[in-house]
C-alpha positions in Angstrom: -0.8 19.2 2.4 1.6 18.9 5.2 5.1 17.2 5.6 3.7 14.7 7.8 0.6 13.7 4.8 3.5 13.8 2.2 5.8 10.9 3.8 2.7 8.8 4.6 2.1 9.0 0.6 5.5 8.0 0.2 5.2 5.5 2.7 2.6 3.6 0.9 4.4 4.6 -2.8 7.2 3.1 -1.7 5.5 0.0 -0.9 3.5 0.0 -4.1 6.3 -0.2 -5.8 8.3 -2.8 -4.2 5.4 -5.5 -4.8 5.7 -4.2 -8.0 9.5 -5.5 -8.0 8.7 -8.8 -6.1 5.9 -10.0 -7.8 7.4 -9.2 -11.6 8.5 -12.1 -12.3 6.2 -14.2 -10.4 2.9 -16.3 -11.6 -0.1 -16.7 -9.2 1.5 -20.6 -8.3 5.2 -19.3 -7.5 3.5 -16.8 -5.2 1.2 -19.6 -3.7 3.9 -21.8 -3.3 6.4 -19.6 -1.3 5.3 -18.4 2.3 7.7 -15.9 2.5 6.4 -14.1 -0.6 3.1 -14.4 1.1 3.9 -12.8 4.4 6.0 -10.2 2.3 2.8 -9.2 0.0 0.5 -9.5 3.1 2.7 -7.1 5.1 3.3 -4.1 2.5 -0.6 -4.4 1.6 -1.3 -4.1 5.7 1.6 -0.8 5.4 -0.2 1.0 2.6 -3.3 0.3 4.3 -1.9 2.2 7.6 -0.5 5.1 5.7 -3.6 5.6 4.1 -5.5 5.7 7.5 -3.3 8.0 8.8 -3.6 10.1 5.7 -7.5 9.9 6.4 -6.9 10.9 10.3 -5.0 13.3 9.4 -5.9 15.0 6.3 -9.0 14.0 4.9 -9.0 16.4 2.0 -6.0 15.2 0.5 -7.6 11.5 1.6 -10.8 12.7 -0.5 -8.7 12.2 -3.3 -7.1 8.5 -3.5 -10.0 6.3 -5.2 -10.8 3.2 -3.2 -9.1 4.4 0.0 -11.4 2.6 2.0 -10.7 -0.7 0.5 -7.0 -0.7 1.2 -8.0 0.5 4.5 -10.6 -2.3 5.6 -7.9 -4.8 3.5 -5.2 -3.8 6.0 -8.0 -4.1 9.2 -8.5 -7.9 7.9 -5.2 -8.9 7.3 -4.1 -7.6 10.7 -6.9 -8.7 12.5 -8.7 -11.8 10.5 -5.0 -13.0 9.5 -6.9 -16.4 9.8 -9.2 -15.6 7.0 -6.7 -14.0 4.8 -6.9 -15.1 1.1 -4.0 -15.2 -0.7 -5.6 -15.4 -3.9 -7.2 -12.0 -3.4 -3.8 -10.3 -1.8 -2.5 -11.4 -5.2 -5.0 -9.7 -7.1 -4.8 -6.4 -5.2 -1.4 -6.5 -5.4 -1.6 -7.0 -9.1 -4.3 -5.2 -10.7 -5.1 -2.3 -8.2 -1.7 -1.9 -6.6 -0.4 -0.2 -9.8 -3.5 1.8 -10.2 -2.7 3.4 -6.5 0.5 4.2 -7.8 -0.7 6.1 -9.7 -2.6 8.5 -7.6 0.1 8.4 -5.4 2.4 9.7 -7.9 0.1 12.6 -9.1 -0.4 13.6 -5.5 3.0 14.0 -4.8 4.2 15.9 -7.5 2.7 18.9 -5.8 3.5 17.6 -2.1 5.7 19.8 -0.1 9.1 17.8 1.3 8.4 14.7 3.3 8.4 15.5 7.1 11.6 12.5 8.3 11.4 11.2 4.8 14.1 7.8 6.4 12.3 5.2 5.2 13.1 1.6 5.5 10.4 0.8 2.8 12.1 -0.2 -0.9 
């Protein structure tokens, strides 16, 4: 795995794990009620969705092994380009149910990742 592979899994850990902060104490109708909580969850979906592309791009081997890739992936393709269409009520459910899942992986993969290449991010 290279440097570069290793911050894009950080990237998207990092992102995982701030839903994880914002939506803690939230229920599906706080989260439906406030537009900035929205457009927060919406945006670090559409990040870990990038990183995970570029991951793909980049290193496919290492991309072979994140279950459901391809769903975060075409989840970050609609929210960026079918932003009209978005459902909140399925952002919410990705966010909670499968976000912490893809920590997960994320976690096991880089435990054996060498140093992330610029690892300055403005993520959590």
């Amino acid at each position: 795995m290279t440097p570069e592979t290793a911050k894009r899994l950080l990237d998207a850990r990092q992102a995982c794990a701030l839903l994880t902060q914002i939506l803690s104490d939230e229920s599906l109708d706080s989260y439906l009620d406030n537009v900035v909580l929205e457009l927060a969850v919406q945006k670090l979906l559409e990040n870990i969705g990038e990183a995970l592309s570029q991951i793909r791009r980049s290193e496919p081997t290492t991309s072979e092994m994140i279950p459901d890739m391809h769903r975060y992936i075409g989840l970050r393709n609609h929210v960026s380009h079918g932003y009209d269409s978005v459902s909140y009520d399925i952002l919410w459910t990705v966010a909670k149910e499968e976000v912490p899942k893809l920590a997960s992986v994320l976690d096991r993969l880089l435990l054996s990742a060498p140093p992330p290449e610029n690892s300055d991010s403005h993520i959590g």
